[in-house]
PyMOL Python script that loads the backbone (N, CA, C, O; Angstrom):
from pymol import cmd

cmd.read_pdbstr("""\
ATOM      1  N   UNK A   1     -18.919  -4.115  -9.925  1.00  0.00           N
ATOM      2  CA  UNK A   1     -20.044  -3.702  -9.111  1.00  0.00           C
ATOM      3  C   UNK A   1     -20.415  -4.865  -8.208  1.00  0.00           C
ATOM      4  O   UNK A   1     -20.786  -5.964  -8.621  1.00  0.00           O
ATOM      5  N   UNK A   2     -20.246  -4.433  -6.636  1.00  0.00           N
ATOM      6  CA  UNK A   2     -20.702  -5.537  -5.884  1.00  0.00           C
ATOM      7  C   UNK A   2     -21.711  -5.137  -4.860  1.00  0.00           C
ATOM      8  O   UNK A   2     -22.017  -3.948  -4.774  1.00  0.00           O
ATOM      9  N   UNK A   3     -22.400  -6.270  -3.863  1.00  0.00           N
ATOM     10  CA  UNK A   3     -22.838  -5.974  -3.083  1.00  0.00           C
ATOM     11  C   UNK A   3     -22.299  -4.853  -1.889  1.00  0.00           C
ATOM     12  O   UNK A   3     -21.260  -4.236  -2.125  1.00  0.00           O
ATOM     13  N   UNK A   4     -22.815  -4.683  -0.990  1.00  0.00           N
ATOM     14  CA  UNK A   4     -22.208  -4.016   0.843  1.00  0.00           C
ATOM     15  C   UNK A   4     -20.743  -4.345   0.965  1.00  0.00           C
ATOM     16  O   UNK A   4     -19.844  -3.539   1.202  1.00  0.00           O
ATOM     17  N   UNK A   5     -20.610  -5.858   0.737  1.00  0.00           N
ATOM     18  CA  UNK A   5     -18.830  -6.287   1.239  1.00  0.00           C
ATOM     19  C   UNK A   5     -18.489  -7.298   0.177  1.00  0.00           C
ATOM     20  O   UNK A   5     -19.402  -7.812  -0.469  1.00  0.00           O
ATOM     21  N   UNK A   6     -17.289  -7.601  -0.035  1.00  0.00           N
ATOM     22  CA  UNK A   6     -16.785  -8.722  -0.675  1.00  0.00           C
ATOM     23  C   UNK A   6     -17.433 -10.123  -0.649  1.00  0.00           C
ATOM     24  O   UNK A   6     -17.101 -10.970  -1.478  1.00  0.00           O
ATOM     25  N   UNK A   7     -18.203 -10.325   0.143  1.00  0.00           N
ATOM     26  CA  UNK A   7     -18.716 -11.920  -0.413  1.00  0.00           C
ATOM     27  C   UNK A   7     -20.285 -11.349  -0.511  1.00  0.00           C
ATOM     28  O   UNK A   7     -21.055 -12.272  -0.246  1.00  0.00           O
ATOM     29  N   UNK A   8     -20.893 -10.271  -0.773  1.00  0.00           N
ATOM     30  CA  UNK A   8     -21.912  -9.993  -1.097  1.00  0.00           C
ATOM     31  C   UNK A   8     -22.054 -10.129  -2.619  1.00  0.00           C
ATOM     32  O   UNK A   8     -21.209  -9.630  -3.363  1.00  0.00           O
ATOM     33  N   UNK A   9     -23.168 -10.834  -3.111  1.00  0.00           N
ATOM     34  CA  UNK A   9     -22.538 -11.201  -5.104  1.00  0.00           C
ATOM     35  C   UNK A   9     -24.272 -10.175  -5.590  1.00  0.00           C
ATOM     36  O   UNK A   9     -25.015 -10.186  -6.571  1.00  0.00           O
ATOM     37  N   UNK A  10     -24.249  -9.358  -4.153  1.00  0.00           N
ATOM     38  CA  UNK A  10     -25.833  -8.540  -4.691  1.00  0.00           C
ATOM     39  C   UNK A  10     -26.882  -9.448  -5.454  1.00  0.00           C
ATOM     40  O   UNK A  10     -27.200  -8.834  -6.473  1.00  0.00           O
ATOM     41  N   UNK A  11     -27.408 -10.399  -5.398  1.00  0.00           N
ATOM     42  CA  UNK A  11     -28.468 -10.661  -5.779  1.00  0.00           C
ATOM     43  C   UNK A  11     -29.698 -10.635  -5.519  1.00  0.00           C
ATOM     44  O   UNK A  11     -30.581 -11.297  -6.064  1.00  0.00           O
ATOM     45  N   UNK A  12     -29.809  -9.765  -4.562  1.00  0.00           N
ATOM     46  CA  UNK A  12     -31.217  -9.036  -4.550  1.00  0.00           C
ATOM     47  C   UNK A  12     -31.345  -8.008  -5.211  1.00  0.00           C
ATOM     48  O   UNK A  12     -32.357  -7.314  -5.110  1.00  0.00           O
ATOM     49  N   UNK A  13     -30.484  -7.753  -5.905  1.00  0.00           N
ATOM     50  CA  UNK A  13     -30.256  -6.306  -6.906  1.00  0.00           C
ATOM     51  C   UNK A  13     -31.085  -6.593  -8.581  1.00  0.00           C
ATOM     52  O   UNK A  13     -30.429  -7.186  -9.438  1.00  0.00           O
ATOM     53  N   UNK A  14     -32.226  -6.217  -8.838  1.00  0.00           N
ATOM     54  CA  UNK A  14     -32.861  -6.463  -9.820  1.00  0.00           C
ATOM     55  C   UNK A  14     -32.199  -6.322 -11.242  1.00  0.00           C
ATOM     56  O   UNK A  14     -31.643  -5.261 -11.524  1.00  0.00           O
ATOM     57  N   UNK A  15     -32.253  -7.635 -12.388  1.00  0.00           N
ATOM     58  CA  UNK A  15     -31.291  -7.190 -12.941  1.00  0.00           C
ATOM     59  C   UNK A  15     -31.170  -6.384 -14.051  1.00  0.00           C
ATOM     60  O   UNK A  15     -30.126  -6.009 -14.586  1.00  0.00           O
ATOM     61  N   UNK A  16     -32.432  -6.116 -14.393  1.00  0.00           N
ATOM     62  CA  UNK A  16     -32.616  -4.666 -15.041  1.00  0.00           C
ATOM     63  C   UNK A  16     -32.250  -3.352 -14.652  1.00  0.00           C
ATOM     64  O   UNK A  16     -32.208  -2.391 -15.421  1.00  0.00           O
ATOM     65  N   UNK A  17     -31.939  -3.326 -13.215  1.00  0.00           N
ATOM     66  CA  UNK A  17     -31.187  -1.947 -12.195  1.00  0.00           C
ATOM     67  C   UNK A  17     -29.908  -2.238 -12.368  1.00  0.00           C
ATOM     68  O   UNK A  17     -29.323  -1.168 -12.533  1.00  0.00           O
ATOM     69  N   UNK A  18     -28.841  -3.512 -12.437  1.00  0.00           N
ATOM     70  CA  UNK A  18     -28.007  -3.510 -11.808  1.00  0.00           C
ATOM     71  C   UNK A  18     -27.670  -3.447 -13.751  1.00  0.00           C
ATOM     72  O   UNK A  18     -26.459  -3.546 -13.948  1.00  0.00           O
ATOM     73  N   UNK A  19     -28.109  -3.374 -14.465  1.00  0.00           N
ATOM     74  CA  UNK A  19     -27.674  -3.378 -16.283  1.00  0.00           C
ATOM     75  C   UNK A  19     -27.954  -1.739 -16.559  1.00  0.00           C
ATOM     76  O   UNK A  19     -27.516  -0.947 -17.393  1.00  0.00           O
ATOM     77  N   UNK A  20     -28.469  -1.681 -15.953  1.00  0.00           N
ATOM     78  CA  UNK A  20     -28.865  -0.010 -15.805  1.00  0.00           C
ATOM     79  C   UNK A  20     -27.687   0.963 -15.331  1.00  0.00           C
ATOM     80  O   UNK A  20     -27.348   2.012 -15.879  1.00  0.00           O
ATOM     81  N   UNK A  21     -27.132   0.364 -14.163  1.00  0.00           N
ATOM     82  CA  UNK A  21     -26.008   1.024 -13.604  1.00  0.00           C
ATOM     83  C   UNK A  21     -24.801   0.976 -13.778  1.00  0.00           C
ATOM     84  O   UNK A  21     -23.885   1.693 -13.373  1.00  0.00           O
ATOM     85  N   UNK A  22     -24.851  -0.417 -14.764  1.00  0.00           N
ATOM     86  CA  UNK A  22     -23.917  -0.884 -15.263  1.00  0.00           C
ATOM     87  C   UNK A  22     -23.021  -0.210 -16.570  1.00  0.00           C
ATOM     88  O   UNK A  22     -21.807  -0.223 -16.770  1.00  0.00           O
ATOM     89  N   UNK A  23     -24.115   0.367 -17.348  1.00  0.00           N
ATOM     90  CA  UNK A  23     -23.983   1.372 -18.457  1.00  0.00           C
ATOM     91  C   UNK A  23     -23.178   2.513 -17.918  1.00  0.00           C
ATOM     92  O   UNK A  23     -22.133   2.996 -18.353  1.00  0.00           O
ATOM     93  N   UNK A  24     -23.943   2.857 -16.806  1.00  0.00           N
ATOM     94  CA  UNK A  24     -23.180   4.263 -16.087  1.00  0.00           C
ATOM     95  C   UNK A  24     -22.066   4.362 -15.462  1.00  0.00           C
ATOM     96  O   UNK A  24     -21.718   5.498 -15.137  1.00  0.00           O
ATOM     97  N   UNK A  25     -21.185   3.201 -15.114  1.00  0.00           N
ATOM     98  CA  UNK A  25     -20.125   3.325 -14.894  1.00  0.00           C
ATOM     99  C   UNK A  25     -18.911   4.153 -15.141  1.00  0.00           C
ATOM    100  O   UNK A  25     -18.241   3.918 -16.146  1.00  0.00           O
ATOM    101  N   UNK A  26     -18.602   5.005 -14.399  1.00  0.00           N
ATOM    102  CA  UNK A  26     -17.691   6.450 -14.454  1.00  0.00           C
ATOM    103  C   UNK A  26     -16.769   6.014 -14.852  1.00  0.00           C
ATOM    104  O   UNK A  26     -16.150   6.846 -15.516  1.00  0.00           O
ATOM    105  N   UNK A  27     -16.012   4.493 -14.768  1.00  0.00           N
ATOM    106  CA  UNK A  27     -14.293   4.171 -15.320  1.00  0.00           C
ATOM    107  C   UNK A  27     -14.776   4.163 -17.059  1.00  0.00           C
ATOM    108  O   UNK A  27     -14.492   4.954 -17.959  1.00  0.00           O
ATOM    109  N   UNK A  28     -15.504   3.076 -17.057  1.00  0.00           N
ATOM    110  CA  UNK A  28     -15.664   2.683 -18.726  1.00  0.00           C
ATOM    111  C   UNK A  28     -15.968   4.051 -19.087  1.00  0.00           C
ATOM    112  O   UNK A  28     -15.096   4.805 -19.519  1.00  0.00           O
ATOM    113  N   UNK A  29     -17.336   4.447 -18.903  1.00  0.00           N
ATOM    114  CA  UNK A  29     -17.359   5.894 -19.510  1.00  0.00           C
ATOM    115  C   UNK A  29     -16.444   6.769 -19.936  1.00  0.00           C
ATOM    116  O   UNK A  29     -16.451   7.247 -21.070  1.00  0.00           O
ATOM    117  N   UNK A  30     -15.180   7.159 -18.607  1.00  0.00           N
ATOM    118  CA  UNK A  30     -14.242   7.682 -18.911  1.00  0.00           C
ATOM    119  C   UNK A  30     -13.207   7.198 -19.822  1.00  0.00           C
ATOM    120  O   UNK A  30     -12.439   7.960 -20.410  1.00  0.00           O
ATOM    121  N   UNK A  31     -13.193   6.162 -19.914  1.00  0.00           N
ATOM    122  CA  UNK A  31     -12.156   4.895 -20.666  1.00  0.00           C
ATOM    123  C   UNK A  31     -12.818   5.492 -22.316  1.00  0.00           C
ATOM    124  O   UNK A  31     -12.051   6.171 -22.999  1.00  0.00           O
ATOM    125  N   UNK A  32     -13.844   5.273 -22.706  1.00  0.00           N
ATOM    126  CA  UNK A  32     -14.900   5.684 -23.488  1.00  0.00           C
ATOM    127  C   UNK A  32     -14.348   7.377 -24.066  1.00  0.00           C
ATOM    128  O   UNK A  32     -13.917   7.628 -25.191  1.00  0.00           O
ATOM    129  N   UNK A  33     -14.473   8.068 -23.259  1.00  0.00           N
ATOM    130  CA  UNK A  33     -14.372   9.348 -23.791  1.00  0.00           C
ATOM    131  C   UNK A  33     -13.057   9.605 -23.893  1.00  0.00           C
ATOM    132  O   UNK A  33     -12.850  10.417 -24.795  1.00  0.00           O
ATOM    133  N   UNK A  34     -11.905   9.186 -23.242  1.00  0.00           N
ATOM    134  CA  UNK A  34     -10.355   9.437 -23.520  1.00  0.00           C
ATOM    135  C   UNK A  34     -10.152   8.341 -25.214  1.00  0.00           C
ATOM    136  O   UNK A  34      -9.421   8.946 -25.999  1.00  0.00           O
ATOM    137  N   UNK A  35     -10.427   7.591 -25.528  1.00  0.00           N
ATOM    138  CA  UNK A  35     -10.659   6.490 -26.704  1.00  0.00           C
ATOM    139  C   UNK A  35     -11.001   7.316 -27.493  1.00  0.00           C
ATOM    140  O   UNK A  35     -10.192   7.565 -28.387  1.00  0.00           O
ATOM    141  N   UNK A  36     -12.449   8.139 -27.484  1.00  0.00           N
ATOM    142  CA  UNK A  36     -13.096   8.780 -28.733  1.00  0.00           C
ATOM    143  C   UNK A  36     -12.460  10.009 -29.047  1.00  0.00           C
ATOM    144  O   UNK A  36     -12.377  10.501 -30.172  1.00  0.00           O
ATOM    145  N   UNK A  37     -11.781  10.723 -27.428  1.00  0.00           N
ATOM    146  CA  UNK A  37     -11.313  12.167 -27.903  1.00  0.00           C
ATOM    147  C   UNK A  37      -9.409  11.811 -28.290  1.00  0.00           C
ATOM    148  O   UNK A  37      -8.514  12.645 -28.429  1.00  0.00           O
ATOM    149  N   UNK A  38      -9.316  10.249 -28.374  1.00  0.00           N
ATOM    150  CA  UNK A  38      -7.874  10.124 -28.925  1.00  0.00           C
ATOM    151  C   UNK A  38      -6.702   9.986 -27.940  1.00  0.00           C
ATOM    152  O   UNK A  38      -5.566   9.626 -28.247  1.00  0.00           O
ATOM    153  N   UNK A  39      -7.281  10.433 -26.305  1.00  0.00           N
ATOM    154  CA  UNK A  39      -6.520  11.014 -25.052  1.00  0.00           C
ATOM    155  C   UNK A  39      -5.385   9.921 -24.930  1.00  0.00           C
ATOM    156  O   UNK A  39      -4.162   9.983 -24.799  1.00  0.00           O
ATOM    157  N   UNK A  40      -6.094   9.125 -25.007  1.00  0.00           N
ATOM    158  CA  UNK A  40      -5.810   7.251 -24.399  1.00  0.00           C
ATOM    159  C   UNK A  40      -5.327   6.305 -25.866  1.00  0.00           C
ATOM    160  O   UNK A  40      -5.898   6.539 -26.931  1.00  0.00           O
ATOM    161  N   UNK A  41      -4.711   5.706 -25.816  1.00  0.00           N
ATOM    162  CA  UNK A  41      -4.519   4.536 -26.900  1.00  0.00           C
ATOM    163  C   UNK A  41      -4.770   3.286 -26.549  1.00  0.00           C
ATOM    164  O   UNK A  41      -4.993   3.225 -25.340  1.00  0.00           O
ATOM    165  N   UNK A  42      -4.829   2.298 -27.065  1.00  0.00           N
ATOM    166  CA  UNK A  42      -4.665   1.190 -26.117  1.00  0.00           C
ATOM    167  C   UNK A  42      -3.493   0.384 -25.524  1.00  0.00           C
ATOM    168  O   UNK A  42      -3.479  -0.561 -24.734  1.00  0.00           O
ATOM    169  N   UNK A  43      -2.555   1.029 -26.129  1.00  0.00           N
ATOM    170  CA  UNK A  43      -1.222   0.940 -25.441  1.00  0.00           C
ATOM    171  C   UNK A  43      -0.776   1.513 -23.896  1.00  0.00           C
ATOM    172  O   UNK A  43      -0.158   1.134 -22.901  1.00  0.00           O
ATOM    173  N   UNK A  44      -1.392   2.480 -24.310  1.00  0.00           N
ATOM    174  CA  UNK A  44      -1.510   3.621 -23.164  1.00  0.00           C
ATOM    175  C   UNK A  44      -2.090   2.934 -21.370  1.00  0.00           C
ATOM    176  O   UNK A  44      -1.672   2.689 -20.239  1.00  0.00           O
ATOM    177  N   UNK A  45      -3.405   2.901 -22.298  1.00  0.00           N
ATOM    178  CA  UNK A  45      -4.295   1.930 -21.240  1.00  0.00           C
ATOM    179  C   UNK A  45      -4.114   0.528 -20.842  1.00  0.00           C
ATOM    180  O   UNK A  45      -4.299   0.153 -19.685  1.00  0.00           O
ATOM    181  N   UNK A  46      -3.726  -0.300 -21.868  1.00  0.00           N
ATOM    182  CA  UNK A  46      -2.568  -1.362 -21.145  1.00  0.00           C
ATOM    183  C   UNK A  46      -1.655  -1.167 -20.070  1.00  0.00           C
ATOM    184  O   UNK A  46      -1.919  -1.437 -18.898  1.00  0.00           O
ATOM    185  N   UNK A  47      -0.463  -0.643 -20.523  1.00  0.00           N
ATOM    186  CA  UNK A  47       0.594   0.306 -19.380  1.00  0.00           C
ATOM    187  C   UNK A  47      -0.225   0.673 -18.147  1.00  0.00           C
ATOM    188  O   UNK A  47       0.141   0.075 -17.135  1.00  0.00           O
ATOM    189  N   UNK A  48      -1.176   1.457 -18.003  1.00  0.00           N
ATOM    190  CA  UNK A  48      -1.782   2.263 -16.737  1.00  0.00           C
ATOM    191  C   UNK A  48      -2.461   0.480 -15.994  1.00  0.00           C
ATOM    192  O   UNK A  48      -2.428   0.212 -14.793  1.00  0.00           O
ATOM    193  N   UNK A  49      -2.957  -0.381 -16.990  1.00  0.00           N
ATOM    194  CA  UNK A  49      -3.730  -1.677 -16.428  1.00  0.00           C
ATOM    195  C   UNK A  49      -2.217  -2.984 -15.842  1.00  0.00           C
ATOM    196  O   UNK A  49      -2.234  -3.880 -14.998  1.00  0.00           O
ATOM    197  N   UNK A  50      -1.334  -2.590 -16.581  1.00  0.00           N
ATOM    198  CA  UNK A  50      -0.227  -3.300 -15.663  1.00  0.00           C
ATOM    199  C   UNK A  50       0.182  -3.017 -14.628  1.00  0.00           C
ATOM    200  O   UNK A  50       0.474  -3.944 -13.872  1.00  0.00           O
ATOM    201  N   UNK A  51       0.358  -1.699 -14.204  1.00  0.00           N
ATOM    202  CA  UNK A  51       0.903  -1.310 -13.658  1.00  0.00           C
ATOM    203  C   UNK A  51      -0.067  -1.179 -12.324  1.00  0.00           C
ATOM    204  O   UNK A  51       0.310  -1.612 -11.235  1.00  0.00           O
ATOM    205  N   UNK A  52      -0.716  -0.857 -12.418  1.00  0.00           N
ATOM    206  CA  UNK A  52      -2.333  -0.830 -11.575  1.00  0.00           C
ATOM    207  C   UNK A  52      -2.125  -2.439 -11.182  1.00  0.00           C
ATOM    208  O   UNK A  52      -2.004  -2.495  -9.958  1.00  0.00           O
ATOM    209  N   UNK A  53      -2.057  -3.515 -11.665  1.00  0.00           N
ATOM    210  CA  UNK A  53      -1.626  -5.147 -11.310  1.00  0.00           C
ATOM    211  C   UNK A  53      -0.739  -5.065 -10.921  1.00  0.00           C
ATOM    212  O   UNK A  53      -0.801  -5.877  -9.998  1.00  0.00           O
ATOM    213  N   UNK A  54       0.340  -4.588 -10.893  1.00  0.00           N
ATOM    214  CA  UNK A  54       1.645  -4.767 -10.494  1.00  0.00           C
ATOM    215  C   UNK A  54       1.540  -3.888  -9.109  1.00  0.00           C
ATOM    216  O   UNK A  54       2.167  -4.283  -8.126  1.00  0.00           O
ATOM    217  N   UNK A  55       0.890  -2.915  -9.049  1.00  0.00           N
ATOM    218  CA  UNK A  55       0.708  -2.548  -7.331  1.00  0.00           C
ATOM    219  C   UNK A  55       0.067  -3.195  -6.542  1.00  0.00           C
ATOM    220  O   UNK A  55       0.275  -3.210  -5.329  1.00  0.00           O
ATOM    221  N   UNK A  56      -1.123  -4.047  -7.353  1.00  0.00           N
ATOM    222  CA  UNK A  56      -2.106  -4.668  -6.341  1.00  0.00           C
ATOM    223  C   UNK A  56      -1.436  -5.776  -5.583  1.00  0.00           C
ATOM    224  O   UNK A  56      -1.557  -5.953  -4.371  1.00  0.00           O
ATOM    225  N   UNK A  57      -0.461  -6.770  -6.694  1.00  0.00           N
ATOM    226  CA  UNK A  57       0.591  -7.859  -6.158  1.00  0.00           C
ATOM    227  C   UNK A  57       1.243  -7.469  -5.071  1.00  0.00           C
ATOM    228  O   UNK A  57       1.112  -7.924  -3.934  1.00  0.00           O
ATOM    229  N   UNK A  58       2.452  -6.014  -5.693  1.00  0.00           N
ATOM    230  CA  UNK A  58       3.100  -5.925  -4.317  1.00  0.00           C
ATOM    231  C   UNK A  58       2.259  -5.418  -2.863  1.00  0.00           C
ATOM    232  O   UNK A  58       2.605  -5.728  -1.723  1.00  0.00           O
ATOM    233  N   UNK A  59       1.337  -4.752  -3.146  1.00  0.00           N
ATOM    234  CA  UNK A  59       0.439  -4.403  -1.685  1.00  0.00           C
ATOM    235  C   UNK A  59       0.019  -5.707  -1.122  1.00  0.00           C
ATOM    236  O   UNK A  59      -0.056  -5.841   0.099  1.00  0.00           O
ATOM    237  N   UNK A  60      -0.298  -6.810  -2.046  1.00  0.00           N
ATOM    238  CA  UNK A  60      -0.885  -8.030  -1.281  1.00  0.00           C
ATOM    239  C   UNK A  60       0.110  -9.278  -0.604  1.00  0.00           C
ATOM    240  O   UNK A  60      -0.099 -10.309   0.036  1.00  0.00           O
ATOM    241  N   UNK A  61       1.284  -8.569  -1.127  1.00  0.00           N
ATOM    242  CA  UNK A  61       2.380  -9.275  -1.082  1.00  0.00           C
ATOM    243  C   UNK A  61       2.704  -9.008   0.172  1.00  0.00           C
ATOM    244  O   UNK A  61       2.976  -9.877   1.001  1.00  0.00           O
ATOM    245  N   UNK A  62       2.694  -7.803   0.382  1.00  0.00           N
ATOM    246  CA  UNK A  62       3.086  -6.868   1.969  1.00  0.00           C
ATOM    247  C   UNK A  62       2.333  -7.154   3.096  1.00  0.00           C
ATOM    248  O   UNK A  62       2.801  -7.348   4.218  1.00  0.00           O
ATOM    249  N   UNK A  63       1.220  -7.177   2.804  1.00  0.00           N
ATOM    250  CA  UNK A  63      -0.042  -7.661   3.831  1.00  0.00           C
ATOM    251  C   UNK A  63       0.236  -9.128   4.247  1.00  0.00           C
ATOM    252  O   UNK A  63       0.210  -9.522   5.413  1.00  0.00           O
ATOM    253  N   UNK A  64       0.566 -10.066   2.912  1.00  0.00           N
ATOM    254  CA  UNK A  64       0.186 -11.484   3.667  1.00  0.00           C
ATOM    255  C   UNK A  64       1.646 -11.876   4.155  1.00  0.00           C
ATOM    256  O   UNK A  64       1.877 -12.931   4.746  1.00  0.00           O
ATOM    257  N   UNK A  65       2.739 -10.792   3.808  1.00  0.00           N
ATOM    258  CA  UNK A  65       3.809 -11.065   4.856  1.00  0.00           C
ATOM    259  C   UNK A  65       3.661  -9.985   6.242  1.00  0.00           C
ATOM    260  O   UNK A  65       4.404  -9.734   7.192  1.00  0.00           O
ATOM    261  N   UNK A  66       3.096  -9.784   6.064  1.00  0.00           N
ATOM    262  CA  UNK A  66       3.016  -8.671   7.663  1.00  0.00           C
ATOM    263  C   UNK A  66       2.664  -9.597   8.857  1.00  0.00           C
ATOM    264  O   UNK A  66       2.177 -10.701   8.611  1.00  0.00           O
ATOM    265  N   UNK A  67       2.846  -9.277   9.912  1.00  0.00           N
ATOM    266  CA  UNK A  67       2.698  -9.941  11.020  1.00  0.00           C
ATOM    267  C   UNK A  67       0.998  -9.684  10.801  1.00  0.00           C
ATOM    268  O   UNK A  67       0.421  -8.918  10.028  1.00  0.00           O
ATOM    269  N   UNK A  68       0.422 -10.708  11.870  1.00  0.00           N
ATOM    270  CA  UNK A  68      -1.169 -10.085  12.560  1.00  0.00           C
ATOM    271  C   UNK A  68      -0.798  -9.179  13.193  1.00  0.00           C
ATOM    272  O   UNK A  68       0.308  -9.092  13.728  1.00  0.00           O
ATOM    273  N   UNK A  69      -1.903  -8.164  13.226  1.00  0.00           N
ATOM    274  CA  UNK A  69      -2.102  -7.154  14.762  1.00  0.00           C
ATOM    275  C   UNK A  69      -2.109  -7.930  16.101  1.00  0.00           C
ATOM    276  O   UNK A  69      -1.862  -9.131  16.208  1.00  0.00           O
ATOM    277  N   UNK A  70      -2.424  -7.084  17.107  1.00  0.00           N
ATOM    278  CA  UNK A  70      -2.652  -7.413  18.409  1.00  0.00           C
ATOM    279  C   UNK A  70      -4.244  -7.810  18.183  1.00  0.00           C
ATOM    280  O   UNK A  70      -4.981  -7.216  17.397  1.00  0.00           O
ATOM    281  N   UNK A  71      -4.763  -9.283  19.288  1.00  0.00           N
ATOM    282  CA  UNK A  71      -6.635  -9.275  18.932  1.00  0.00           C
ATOM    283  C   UNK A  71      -6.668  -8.060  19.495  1.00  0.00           C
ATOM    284  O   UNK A  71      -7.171  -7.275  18.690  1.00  0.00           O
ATOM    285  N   UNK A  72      -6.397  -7.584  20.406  1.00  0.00           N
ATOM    286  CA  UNK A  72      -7.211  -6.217  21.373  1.00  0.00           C
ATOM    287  C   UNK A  72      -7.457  -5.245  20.176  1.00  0.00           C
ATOM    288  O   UNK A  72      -8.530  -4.643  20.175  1.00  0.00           O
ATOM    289  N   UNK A  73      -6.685  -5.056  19.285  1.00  0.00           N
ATOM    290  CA  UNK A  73      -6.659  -3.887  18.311  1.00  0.00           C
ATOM    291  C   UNK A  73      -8.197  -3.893  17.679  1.00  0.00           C
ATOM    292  O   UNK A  73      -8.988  -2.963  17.519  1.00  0.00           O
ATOM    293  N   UNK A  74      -8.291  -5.115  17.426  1.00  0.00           N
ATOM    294  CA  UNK A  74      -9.812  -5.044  16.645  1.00  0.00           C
ATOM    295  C   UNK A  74     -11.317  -4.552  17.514  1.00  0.00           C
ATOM    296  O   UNK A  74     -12.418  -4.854  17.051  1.00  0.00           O
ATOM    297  N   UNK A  75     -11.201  -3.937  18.532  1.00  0.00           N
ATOM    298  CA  UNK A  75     -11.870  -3.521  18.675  1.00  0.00           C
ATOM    299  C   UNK A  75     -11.531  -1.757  19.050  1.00  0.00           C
ATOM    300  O   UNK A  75     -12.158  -1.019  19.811  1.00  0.00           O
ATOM    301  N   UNK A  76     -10.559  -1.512  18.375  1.00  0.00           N
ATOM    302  CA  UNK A  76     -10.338  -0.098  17.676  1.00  0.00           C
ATOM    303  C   UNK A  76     -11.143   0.535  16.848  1.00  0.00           C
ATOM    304  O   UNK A  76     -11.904  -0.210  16.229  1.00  0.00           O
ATOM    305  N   UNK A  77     -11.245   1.867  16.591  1.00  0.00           N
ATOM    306  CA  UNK A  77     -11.818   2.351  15.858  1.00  0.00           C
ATOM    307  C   UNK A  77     -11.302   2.367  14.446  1.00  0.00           C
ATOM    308  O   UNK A  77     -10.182   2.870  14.532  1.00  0.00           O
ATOM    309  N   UNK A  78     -11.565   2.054  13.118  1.00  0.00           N
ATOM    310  CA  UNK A  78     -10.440   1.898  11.978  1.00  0.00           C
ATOM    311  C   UNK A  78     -10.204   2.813  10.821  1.00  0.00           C
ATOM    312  O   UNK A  78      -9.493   2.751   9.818  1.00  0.00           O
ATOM    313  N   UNK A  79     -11.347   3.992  11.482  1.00  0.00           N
ATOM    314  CA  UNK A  79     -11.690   5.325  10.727  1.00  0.00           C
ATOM    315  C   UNK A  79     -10.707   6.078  10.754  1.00  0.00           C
ATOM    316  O   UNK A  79      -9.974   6.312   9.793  1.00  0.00           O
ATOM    317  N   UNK A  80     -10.578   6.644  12.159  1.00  0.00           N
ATOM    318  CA  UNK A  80      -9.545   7.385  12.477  1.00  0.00           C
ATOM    319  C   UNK A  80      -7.845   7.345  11.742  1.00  0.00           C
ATOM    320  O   UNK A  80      -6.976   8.113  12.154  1.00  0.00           O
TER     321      UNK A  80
END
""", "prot")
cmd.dss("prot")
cmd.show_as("cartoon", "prot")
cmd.util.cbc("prot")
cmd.orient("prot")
């Protein structure tokens, strides 16, 4: 859980709200209910957490070998 952008560390976020929301988190929760109903093992969930690392490497791997864009590009729209 972070602030607006990556170097936002939210600390204007009260921290009784942000322990609050923290509970509610839809992954753990779900992590939580596949565990209790047996769905998941922790083998299981290891495997899905390597592998989930092992994409993030090669995607970051790809990016910091990619060329830069053109500067003009950045003032593109990045929605589209």
């Amino acid at each position: 859980m972070k602030g607006h952008a990556e170097h936002d560390d939210a600390r204007y976020v009260p921290k009784k709200e942000f322990e609050k929301w923290q509970k509610k988190d839809p992954i753990l929760r779900f992590e939580k209910y596949l565990t209790a109903k047996k769905r998941m093992t922790a083998e299981e969930k290891a495997s899905i957490e390597t592998r989930i690392d092992q994409e993030i490497r090669e995607d970051l791997a790809f990016a910091e070998a990619s060329p830069f864009p053109p500067p003009e590009g950045a003032a593109r729209s990045v929605w589209a």
